[in-house]
C-alpha positions as CSV (number, residue, x, y, z in Angstrom):
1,X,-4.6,-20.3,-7.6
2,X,-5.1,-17.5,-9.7
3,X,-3.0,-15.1,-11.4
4,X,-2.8,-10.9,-10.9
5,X,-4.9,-9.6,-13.8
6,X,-4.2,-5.8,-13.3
7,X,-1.8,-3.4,-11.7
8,X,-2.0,0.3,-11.2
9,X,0.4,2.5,-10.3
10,X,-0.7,5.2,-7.8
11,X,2.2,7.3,-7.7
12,X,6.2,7.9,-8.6
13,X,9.2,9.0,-6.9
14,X,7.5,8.2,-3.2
15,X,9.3,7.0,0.0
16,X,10.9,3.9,0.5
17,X,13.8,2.6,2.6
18,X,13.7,2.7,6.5
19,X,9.7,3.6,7.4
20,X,8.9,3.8,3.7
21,X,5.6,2.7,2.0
22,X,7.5,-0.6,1.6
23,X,7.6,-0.6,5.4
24,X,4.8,-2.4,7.9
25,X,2.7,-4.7,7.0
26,X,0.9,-4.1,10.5
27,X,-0.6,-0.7,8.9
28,X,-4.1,0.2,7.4
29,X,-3.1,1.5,4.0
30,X,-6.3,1.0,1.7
31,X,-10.0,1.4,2.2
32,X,-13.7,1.1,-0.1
33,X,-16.4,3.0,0.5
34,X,-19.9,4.0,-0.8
35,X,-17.4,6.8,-2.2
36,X,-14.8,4.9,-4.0
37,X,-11.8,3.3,-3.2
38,X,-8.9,5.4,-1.7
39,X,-5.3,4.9,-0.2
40,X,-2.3,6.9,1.2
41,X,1.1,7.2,0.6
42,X,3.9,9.1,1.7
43,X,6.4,11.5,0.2
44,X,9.7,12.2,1.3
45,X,8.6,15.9,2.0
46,X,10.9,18.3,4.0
47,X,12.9,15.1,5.3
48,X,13.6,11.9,7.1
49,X,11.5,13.2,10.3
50,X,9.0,15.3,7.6
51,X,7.4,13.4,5.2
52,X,4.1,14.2,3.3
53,X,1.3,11.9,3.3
54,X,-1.2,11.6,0.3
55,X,-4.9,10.5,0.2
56,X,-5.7,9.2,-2.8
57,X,-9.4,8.1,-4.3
58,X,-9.4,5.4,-7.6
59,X,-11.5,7.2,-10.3
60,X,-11.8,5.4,-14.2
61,X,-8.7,6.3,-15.1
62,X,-6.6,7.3,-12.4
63,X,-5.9,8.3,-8.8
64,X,-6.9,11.5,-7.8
65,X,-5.2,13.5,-4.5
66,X,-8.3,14.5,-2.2
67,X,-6.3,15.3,0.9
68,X,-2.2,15.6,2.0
69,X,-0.9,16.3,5.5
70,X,2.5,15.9,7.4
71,X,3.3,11.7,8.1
72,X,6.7,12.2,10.4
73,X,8.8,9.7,9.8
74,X,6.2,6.6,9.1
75,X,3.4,5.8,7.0
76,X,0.3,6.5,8.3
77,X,-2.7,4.1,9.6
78,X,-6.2,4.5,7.1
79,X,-9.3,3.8,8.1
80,X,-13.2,4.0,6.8
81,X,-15.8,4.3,9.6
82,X,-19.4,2.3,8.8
83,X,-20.7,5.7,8.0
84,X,-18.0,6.4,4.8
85,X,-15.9,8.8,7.3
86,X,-12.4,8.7,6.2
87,X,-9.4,8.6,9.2
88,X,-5.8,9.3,8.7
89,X,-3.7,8.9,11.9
90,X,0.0,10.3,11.8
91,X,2.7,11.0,14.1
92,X,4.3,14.4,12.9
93,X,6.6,16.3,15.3
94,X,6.6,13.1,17.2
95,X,2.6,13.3,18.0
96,X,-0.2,11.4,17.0
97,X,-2.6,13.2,14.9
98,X,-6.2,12.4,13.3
99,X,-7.8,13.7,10.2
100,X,-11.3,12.8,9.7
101,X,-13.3,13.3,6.4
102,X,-16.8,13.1,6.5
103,X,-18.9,11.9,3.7
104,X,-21.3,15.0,3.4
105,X,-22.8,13.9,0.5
106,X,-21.7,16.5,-2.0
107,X,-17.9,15.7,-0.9
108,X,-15.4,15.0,2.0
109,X,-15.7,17.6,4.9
110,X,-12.4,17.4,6.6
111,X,-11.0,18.3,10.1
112,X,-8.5,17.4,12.7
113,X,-7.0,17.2,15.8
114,X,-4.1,16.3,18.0
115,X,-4.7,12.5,19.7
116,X,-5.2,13.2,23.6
117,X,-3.1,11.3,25.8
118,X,0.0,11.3,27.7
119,X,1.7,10.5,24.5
120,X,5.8,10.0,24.7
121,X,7.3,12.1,21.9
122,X,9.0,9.7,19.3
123,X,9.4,9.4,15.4
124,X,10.0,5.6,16.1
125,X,5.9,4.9,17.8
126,X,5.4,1.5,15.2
127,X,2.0,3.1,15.7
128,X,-1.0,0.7,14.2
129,X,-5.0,1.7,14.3
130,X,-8.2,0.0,13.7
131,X,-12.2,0.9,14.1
132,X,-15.1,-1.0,15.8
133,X,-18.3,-1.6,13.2
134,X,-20.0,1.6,15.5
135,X,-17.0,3.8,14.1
136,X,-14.9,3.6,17.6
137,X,-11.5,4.6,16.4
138,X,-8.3,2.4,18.6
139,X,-4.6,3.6,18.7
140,X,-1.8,1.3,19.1
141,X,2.1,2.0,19.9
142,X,5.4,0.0,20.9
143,X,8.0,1.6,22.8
144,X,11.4,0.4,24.5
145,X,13.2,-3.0,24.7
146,X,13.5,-4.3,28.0
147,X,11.2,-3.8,29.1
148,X,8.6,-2.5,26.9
149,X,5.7,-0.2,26.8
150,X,2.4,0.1,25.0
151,X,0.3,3.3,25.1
152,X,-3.1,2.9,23.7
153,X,-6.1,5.0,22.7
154,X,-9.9,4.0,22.3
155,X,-12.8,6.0,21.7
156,X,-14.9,8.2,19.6
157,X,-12.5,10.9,18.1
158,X,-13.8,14.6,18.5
159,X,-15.5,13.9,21.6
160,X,-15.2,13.3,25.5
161,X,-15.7,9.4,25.1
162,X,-11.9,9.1,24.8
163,X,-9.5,6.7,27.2
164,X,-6.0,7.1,26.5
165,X,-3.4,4.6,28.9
166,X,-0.2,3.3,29.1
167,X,1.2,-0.1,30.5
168,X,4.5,-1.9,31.0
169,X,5.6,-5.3,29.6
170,X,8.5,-7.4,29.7
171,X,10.0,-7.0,26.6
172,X,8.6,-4.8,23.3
173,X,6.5,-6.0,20.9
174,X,6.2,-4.4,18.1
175,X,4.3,-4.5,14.7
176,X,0.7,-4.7,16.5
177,X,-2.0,-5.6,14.6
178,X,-5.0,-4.6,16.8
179,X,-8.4,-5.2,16.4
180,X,-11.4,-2.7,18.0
181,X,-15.2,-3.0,18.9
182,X,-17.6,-1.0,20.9
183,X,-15.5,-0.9,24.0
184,X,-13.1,-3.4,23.7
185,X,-9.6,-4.0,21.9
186,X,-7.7,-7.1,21.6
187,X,-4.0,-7.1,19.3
188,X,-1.3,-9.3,18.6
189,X,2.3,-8.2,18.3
190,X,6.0,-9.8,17.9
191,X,8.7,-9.6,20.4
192,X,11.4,-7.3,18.7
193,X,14.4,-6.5,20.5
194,X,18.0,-6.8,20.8
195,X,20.0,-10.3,20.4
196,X,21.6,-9.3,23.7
197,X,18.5,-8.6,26.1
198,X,16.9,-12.4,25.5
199,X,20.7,-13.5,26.8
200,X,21.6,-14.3,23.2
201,X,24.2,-14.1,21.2
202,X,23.8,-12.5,18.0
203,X,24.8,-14.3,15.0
204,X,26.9,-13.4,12.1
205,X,24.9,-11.8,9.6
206,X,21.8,-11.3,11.6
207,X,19.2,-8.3,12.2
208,X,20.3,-6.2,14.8
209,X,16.9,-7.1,16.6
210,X,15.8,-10.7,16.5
211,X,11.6,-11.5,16.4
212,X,11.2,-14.2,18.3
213,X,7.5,-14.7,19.5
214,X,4.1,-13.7,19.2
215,X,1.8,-12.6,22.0
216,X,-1.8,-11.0,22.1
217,X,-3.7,-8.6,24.6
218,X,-7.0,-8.3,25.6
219,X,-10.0,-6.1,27.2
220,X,-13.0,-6.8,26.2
221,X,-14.2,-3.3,28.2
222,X,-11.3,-0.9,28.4
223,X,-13.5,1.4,30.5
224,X,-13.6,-1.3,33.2
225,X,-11.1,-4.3,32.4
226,X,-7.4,-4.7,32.3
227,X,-6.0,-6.3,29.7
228,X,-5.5,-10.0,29.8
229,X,-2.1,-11.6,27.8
230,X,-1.2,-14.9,26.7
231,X,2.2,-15.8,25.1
232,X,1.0,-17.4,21.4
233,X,4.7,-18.9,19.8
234,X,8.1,-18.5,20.5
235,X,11.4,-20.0,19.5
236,X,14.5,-19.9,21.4
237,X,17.5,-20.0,20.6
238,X,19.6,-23.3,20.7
239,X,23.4,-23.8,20.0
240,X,22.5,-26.4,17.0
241,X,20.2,-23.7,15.4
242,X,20.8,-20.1,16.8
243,X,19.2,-17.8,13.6
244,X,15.8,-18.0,15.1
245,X,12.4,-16.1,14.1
246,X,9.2,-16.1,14.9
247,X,6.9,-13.0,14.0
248,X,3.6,-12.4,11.7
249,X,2.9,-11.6,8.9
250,X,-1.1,-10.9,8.9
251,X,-3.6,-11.3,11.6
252,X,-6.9,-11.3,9.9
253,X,-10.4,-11.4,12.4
254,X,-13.6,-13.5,10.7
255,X,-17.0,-13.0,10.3
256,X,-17.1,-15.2,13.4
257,X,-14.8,-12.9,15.8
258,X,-12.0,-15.6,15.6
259,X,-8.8,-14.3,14.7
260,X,-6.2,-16.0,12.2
261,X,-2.6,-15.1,12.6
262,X,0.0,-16.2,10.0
263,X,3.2,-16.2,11.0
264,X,6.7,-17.5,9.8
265,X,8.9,-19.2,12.0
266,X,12.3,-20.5,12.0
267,X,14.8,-22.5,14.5
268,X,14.8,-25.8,16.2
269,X,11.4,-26.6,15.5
270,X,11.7,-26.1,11.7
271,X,15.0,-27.7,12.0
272,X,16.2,-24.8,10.7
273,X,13.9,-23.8,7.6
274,X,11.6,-21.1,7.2
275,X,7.7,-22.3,7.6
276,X,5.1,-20.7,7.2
277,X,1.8,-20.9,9.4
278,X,-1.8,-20.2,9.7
279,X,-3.2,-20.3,13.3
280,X,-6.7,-19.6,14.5
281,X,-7.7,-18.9,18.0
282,X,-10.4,-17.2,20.0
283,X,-9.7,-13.7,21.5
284,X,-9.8,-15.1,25.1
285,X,-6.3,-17.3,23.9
286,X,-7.4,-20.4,23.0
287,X,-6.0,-21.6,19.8
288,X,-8.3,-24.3,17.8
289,X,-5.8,-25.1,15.2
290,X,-2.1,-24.4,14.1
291,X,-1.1,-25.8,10.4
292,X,1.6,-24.9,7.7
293,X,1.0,-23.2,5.2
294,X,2.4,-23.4,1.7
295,X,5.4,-21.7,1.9
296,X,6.8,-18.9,4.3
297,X,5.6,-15.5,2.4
298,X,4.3,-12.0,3.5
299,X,0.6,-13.9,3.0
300,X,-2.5,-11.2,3.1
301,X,-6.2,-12.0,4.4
302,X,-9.4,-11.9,3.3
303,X,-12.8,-12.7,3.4
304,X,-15.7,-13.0,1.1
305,X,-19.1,-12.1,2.0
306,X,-20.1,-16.1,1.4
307,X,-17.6,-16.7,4.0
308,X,-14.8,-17.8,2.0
309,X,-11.3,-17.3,2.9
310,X,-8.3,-16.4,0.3
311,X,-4.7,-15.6,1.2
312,X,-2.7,-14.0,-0.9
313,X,0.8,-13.5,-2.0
314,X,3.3,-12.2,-4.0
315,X,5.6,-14.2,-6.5
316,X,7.3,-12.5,-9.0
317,X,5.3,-10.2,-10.9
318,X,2.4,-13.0,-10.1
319,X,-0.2,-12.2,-7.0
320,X,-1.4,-15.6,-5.7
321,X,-4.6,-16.7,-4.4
322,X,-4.9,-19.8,-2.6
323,X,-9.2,-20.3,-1.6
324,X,-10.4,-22.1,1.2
325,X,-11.5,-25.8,0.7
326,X,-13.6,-25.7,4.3
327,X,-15.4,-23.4,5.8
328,X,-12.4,-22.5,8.5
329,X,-10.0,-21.4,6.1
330,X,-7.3,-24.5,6.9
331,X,-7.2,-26.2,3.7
332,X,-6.3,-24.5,0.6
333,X,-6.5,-24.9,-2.9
C-alpha cells in the first residue's frame, strides 16, 4: 500500500449536502489532457434548483476557472473526447445540456446546446455520461420507483447522428455507471427504491430507499439492437437479517473490454456484516470471478498503461493503494 503524498485544494465554500460535490460516485468529475488536467465543481449559486458549475484546469501553482455555467440541482458529468475536446453535461431548468470546448490550439473554443430528446423535466435525473475512444458522447438517466424508467442518449453531439430513447423497467435503478463505444452502450446500476415496493418492511433507522441489487444493460448497436439485461447480485430481505444492501461503489472497464464492478453488500449472505467485493464479468453477462475485497470502502479504479490494476481508498487523511499481484486485478497487495 502506499500512502497520499499530496492534496490540493481546488476551491472553498462549494456545495455539499443533498446533490453536493460529496454526492455520486457514478459521475465523471476529472479529466487529463494534452492541455492539462481540469475538473468541475459546483457552487451553490442562485439556489437549491440553481447551482453554478465551475471548470477548473491544474496549472503550477493553482487551479484556474476556464469556464462556469448553470448545474441545476446536481453535479455535472465531465468528459475529454480522444481529440482534447472538453464536455460538460448539466441539467439546469430540469434539461440536459452540453458544453463542448474544443482544443483549437491557441485555447478552448466553447459552444453549447440543449440535449435532444424527449427528455422528462426533473432536477432529480441521477444523470451519468461517458464517451467511446471515437469521441461518441452517451447520456444516462433513472426515473421512478415502480416501475422505473431509463431515457438514454448516444451520439455525436452537434450533429444529426444523434438517437435519443426511453424504456421501462421493473423497478429504478439508479447511480448508472455506463460505458460507450462507436455504437454501442452497456451500464450497470443499483436497484434504489422504497422499503415498501420490494414488499418490505422498513427497519428502524434505515434509508428511506433501500439498494438492494445490481443489474447491467446492453446494446452493442443502439441503431439496430435492443438492450439485453441480466440481474448481477441481489439480497433480500430475511426476518433473521432485514438491514440489507447491495449497490456499487465503482465499475471500472479494462484494457480488455471486461468490466469490474465493486460492490458492497450486506444481509444474509454476509451474515449480517458489510463485505466488500470485486467482480469481473464480460459485457454479454457472464461473470468470471466474484472475490472480497479488503474491506467494504468507496474503492476507486484504475489502470496503468502496463496493465496493472490499483484500487484505491480513503482512510483517514491516508489514500490507499492496494496493486494487483496477477494480471486480472483479483489479488492485491
Amino acid at each position: 500500500m502506499s500512502s497520499l503524498a499530496a492534496l490540493e485544494t481546488v476551491a472553498k465554500s462549494v456545495t455539499t449536502g443533498d446533490g453536493g460535490n460529496n454526492w455520486g460516485a457514478h459521475k465523471s468529475r476529472i479529466v487529463r489532457t494534452a492541455r492539462g488536467v481540469f475538473t468541475v465543481f459546483t457552487l451553490d449559486g442562485e439556489g437549491y434548483l440553481a447551482r453554478e458549475w465551475h471548470l477548473a484546469r491544474k496549472t503550477d501553482d493553482d487551479w484556474d476557472i476556464v469556464k462556469q455555467g448553470v448545474a441545476g440541482r446536481e453535479p455535472p458529468n465531465l468528459l475529454a473526447g480522444p481529440d482534447g475536446t472538453l464536455y460538460v453535461i448539466a441539467w439546469p431548468d430540469g434539461q440536459p445540456h452540453i458544453w463542448a470546448g474544443a482544443d483549437t490550439g491557441d485555447g478552448l473554443e466553447w459552444r453549447d446546446e440543449a440535449v435532444r430528446g424527449g427528455w422528462s423535466k426533473t432536477d432529480w435525473p441521477y444523470s451519468a455520461a461517458a464517451v467511446s475512444p471515437h469521441g461518441e458522447i452517451a447520456i444516462v438517466t433513472s426515473l421512478g420507483d415502480k416501475p422505473g424508467k431509463f431515457q438514454w442518449a448516444h451520439g455525436v453531439p452537434f450533429s444529426e447522428r444523434w438517437k435519443s430513447e426511453t424504456f421501462v423497467t421493473d423497478f429504478r435503478f439508479a447511480y448508472v455507471f455506463p460505458f460507450a463505444t462507436e455504437r454501442g452502450l452497456w451500464f450497470l446500476g443499483e436497484r434504489d427504491v422504497l422499503w415498501k415496493s420490494l414488499g418490505w418492511k422498513r427497519p428502524e433507522n434505515a434509508f428511506t430507499y433501500v439498494f438492494d441489487g445490481l443489474r447491467y444493460w446492453y446494446s452493442p448497436d443502439v441503431q439496430q439492437r435492443e438492450f439485453a439485461s441480466g440481474d448481477l447480485r441481489d439480497e433480500p430481505q430475511t426476518e433473521e437479517y432485514p438491514m440489507v444492501s447491495c449497490y456499487q461503489v465503482d465499475v471500472y472497464e479494462d484494457l480488455r473490454g471486461r468490466m469490474h464492478v465493486l460492490y458492497n453488500r450486506r444481509g444474509a449472505s454476509t451474515s449480517g456484516k458489510t463485505i466488500g467485493y470485486h467482480l469481473l464479468m464480460e459485457k454479454t453477462g457472464r461473470i468470471l470471478w466474484d472475490v472480497t475485497l479488503p474491506q467494504a470502502a468507496q474503492w476507486r479504479m484504475t489502470q496503468d498503461l502496463g496493465g496493472k490494476f490499483h484500487l484505491l481508498m480513503n482512510q483517514g487523511s491516508d489514500l490507499l493503494v492496494y496493486s494487483s499481484r496477477d494480471e486480472e486485478g483479483r489479488t492485491l497487495r
